[in-house]
Every structure is written in C-alpha cells, then in structure tokens.
N, C-alpha and C positions, 0 to 999 in steps of 0.2 A: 319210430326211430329215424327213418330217412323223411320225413319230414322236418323234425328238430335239428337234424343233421341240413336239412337246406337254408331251415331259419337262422340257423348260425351262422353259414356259409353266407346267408344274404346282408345279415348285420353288420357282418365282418367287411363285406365289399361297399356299403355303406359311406357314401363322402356325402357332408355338409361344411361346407365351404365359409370360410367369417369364424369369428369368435364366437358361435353359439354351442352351450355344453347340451349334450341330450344324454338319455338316458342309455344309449346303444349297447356302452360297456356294462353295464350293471345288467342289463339283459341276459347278454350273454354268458355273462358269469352264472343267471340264475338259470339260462339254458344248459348249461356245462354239469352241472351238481347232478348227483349221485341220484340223488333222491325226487327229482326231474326224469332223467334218464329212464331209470326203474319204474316211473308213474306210479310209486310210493306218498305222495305229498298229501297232504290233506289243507280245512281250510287254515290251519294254526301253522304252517309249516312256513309261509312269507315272514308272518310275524315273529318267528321265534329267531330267523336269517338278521331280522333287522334285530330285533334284541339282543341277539350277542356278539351282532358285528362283525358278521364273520368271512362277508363278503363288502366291498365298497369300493368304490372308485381313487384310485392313488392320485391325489393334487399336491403339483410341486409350493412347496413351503410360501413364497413369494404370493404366489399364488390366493393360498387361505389369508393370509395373512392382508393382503389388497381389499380383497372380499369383507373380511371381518370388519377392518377398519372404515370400511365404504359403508356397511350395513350401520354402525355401531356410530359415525357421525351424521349422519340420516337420522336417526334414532334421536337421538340427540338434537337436533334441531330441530326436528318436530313434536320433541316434548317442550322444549322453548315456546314453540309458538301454541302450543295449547297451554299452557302456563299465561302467554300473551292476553290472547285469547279470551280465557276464563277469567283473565281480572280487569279484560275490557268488558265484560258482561255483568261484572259488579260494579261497574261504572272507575273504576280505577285506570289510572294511565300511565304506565309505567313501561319505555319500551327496552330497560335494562335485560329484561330478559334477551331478549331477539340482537343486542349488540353483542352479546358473550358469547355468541353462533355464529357470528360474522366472520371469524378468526379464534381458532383453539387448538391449542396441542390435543393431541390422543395418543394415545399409549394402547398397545396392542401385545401381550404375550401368547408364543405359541411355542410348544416344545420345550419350554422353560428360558426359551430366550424373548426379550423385552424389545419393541422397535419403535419409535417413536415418528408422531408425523405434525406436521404443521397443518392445519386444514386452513382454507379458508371458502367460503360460500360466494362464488364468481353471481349466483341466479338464482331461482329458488327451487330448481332441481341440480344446480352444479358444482362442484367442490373439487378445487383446485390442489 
C-alpha cells in the first residue's frame, strides 16, 4: 500500500511540458481502484476496465473533435493516393483522384452536434 500510495503521489507530481498527452492520468485512476488497492485483480481484470469504460481520460469537446477531423482527413488522403497509386500500376493515369485531396470539406459529429471544416493539404504531411 505505501508503495502505491508513492506511485500515485509521484505521477501526480509529474510535469511534461508541450503538448504531449501521456498516459499519467489513466494510471492513476487504475492505481486508485478498489480492486488495485485490495490486490484483488487478476489477468482479465485491465480488460474488463476497458470493456465497459469505466475508467478514461476526460477531453475537452474541441479537442476530440480537432483530433478526429485531423485523423479522418489523413485517412482520406491516403486512400486517394493508394487509389493513385494502384491505377498507376495498371498503367492508368489519372491524377483526379489526388486533386479531390487537395482541398475538401469534412464534416465531423460528436455528441450529436455536426462541425464542419474546410481542409486543404499545404504538403504531404500538412493540412491547413
């Protein structure tokens, strides 16, 4: 117990500096549980935490929502370019695909609310 009890105390005193997310909070929330505590757990006991969600890190709306949108046109452009790609390898030339990437709305719902964004592809990791 005063070990757990330091572990938490150490994670908690814990600064990383910049915009990088770590896992620090999700830690200690699984240091905090009951069933931790007790030295009850077994090996099905993480996976059951993640199954029903019972524990997880709180992201402000803004947030997910940047993230999704940034994942989900990435996505999207790099299906473009394998589409590209694949029908330059059938001897095909078509670079219709790779212009509709250049410049696209996305549409993003979270929460039941709808937000819409204009993307456009500055580079071929940048999107404005």
């Amino acid at each position: 117990e005063e070990a757990r009890k330091s572990l938490v105390l150490a994670l908690k005193e814990l600064f990383i500096h910049g915009e990088i997310r770590t896992t620090v909070e999700y830690l200690i929330q699984l240091l905090e549980t009951d069933t931790f505590k007790d030295n009850t757990l077994d090996t099905a006991w993480l996976d059951g935490l993640i199954a029903s969600r019972s524990l997880g890190i709180a992201m402000d709306a803004p947030d997910v929502v940047m993230c999704a949108s940034v994942v989900r046109a990435f996505r999207r452009v790099a299906g473009a370019e394998s589409a590209f790609l694949s029908a330059l390898e059938k001897g095909q030339l078509s670079t219709s695909p790779l212009l509709e990437v250049r410049a696209f709305k996305m549409e993003t719902t979270h929460e039941n609310v709808k937000y819409m964004f204009d993307v456009k592809r500055t580079s071929p990791d940048t999107f404005a």
